[in-house]
C-alpha positions in Angstrom: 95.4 103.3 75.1 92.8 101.3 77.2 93.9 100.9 80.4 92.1 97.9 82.5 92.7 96.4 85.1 91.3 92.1 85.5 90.6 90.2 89.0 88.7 87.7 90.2 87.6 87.9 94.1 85.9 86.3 97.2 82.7 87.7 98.8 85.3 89.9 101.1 87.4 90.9 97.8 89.7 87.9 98.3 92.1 87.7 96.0 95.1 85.3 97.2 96.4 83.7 100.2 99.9 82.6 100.5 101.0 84.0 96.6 98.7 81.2 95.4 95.0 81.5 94.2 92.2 80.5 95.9 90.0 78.7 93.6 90.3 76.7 90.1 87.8 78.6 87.5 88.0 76.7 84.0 85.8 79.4 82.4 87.4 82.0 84.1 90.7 81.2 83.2 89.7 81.1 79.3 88.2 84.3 79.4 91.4 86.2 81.1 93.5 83.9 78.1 90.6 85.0 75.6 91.0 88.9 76.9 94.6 89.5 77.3 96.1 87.4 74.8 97.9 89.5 72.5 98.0 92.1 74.8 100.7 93.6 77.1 100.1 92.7 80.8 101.5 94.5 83.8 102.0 92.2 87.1 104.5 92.5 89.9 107.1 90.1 90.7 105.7 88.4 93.2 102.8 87.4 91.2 105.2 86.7 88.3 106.8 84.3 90.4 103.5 82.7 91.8 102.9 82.0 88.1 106.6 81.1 87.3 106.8 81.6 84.0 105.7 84.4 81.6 102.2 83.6 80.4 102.4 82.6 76.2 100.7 84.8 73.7 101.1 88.1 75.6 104.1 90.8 76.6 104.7 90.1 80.4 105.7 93.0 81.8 107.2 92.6 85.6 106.9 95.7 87.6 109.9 95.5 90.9 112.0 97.9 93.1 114.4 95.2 92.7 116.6 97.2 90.1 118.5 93.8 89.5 115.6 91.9 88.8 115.0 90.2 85.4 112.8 87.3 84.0 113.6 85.7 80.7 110.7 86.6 78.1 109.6 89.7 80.4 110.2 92.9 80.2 111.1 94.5 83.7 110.1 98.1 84.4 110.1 100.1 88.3 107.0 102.0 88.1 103.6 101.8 86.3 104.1 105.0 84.6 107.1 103.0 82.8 104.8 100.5 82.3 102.5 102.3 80.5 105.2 104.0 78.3 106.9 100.8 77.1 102.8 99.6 76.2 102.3 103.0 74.3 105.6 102.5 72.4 105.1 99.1 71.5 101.6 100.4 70.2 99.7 98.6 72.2 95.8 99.6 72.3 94.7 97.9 76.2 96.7 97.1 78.9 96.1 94.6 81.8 96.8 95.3 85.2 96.8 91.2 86.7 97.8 91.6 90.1 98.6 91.5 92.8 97.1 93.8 95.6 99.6 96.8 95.1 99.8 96.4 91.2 95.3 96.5 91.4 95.5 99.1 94.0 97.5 101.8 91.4 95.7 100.4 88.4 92.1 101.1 90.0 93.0 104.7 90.5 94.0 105.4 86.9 92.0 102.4 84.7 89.3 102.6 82.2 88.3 99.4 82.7 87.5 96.6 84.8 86.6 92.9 84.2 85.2 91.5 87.0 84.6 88.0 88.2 82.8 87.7 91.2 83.4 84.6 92.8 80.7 82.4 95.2 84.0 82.5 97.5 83.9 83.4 101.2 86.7 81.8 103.0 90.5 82.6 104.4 92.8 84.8 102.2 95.7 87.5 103.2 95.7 89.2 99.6 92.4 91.8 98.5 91.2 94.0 95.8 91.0 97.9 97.2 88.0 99.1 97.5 87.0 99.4 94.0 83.4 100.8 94.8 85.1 104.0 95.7 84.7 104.8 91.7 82.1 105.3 89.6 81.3 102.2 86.9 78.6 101.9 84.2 78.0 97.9 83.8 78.5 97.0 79.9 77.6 92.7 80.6 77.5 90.5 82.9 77.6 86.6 82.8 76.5 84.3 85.0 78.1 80.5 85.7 77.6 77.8 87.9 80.0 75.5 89.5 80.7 72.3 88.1 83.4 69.6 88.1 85.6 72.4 85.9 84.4 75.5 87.9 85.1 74.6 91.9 82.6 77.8 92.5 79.7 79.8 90.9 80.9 82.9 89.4 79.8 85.7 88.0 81.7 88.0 85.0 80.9 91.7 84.8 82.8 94.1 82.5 82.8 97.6 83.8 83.6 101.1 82.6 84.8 103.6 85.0 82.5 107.2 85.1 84.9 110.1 84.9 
């Protein structure tokens, strides 16, 4: 199984501030639907309840201490390693690590993959993507966007492949 993990960040490797995000990216947001639909994704609950629902189309899969947590339509697991069981046994082929900064920070050490989107961002934020540039990554493509009255920044995609 594929593991990847999928971010969008600032110039600084913004990724949040206050539990909300920090831009509105039309393109962006079809291309995380397009990606992980059908897919299992792996989130923690804060994020989970920044998004307040699970997302349609996909296995939500809510990753707490909180051993009495539990979100309708989710399944709730207390490490990744359980995480990543419940996608094997479900047969799943990739999962999605979506967030936030502790759920990206264990997902960059063990993932395959990384999709990218680099955004024309460069202001205030309290949440950030580790240091991903600590690994090796091969570039498979890249896509380029400009802002527009659906994309409130310019953006840029990249799909990476981590070197072992």
């Amino acid at each position: 199984m594929i593991l990847s993990v999928i971010v969008a960040i600032g110039k600084s490797r913004q990724i949040g501030l206050g539990n909300k995000l920090l831009w509105h990216l039309s393109a962006d947001l079809k291309r995380f639907k397009s990606l992980t639909r059908g897919h299992h994704i792996l989130m923690g609950r804060k994020t989970y309840e920044s998004i307040g629902r699970p997302l349609p189309h996909r296995i939500n899969i809510i990753i707490t201490r909180d051993q009495s947590f539990s979100a309708s339509g989710c399944e709730v697991v207390h490490s990744v390693e359980e995480a990543i069981e419940l996608a094997k046994k479900n047969g799943e082929n990739e999962l999605f690590f979506c967030g936030g900064e502790a759920i990206y920070s264990q997902g960059l050490e063990i993932c395959d993959k990384l999709y990218l989107t680099e955004v024309d961002f460069d202001g205030v934020a309290d949440t950030f993507l580790p240091d991903y540039g600590q690994y090796k990554w091969k570039e498979d493509t890249t896509e380029s966007f400009l802002s527009d009255e659906k994309n409130q920044y310019s953006f840029i995609t990249r799909n990476l492949i981590k070197l072992k």
